[in-house]
C-alpha positions, -999 to 999 in steps of 0.1 A, spaced: -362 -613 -503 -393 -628 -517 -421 -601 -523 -459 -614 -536 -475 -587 -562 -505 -589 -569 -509 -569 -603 -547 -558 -619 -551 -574 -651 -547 -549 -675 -509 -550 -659 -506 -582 -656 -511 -585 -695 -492 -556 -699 -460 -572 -684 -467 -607 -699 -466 -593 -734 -431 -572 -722 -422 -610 -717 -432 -625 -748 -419 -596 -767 -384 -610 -761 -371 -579 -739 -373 -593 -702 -369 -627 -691 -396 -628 -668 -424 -607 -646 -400 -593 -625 -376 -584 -646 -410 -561 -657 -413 -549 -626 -379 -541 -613 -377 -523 -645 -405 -501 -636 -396 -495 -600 -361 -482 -615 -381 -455 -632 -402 -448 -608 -367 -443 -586 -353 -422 -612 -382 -395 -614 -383 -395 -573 -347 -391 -572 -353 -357 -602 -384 -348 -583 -365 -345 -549 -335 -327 -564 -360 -303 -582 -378 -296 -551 -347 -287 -533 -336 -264 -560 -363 -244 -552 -363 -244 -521 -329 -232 -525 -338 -205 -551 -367 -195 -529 -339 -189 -494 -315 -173 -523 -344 -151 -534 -357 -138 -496 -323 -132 -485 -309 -113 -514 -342 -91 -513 -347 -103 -550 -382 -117 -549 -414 -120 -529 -426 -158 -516 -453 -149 -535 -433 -145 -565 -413 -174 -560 -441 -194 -553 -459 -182 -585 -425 -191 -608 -425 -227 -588 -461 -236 -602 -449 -221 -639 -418 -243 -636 -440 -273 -626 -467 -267 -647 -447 -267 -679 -426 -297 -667 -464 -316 -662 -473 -308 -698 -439 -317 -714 -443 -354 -699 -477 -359 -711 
């Protein structure tokens, strides 16, 4: 499957010097690099999000917690995970 990228330049420099570097063999190798990351913290995002959910279904049918409450715990638990990857 042949796919055209069209990359601005400040990337395109980026992933030539990932080349020249000696640690990929080409472009590509760059990007499909990338894309596997990107698929990694979709994959943790998604399974975060439904452990939420899940905590937030838990939460209303035990009686535990408000959707307020759980809603409010949600944005902590995000928040903090924003600031650790920065």
């Amino acid at each position: 499957m042949g796919t055209n990228v069209h990359l601005t330049p400040e990337l395109e420099q980026f992933a030539q010097a990932c080349v020249r570097s000696g640690r990929f063999n080409s472009v590509s190798e760059v990007l499909r690099s990338g894309l596997r990351l990107l698929q990694d913290a979709e994959q943790r995002r998604t399974a975060f999000t439904k452990s939420l959910d899940e905590a937030r279904a838990e939460g209303l049918t035990a009686g535990l917690s408000s959707l307020e409450e759980v809603e409010a715990d949600a944005r902590s638990v995000i928040a903090a995970a924003r600031r650790r990857a920065r």
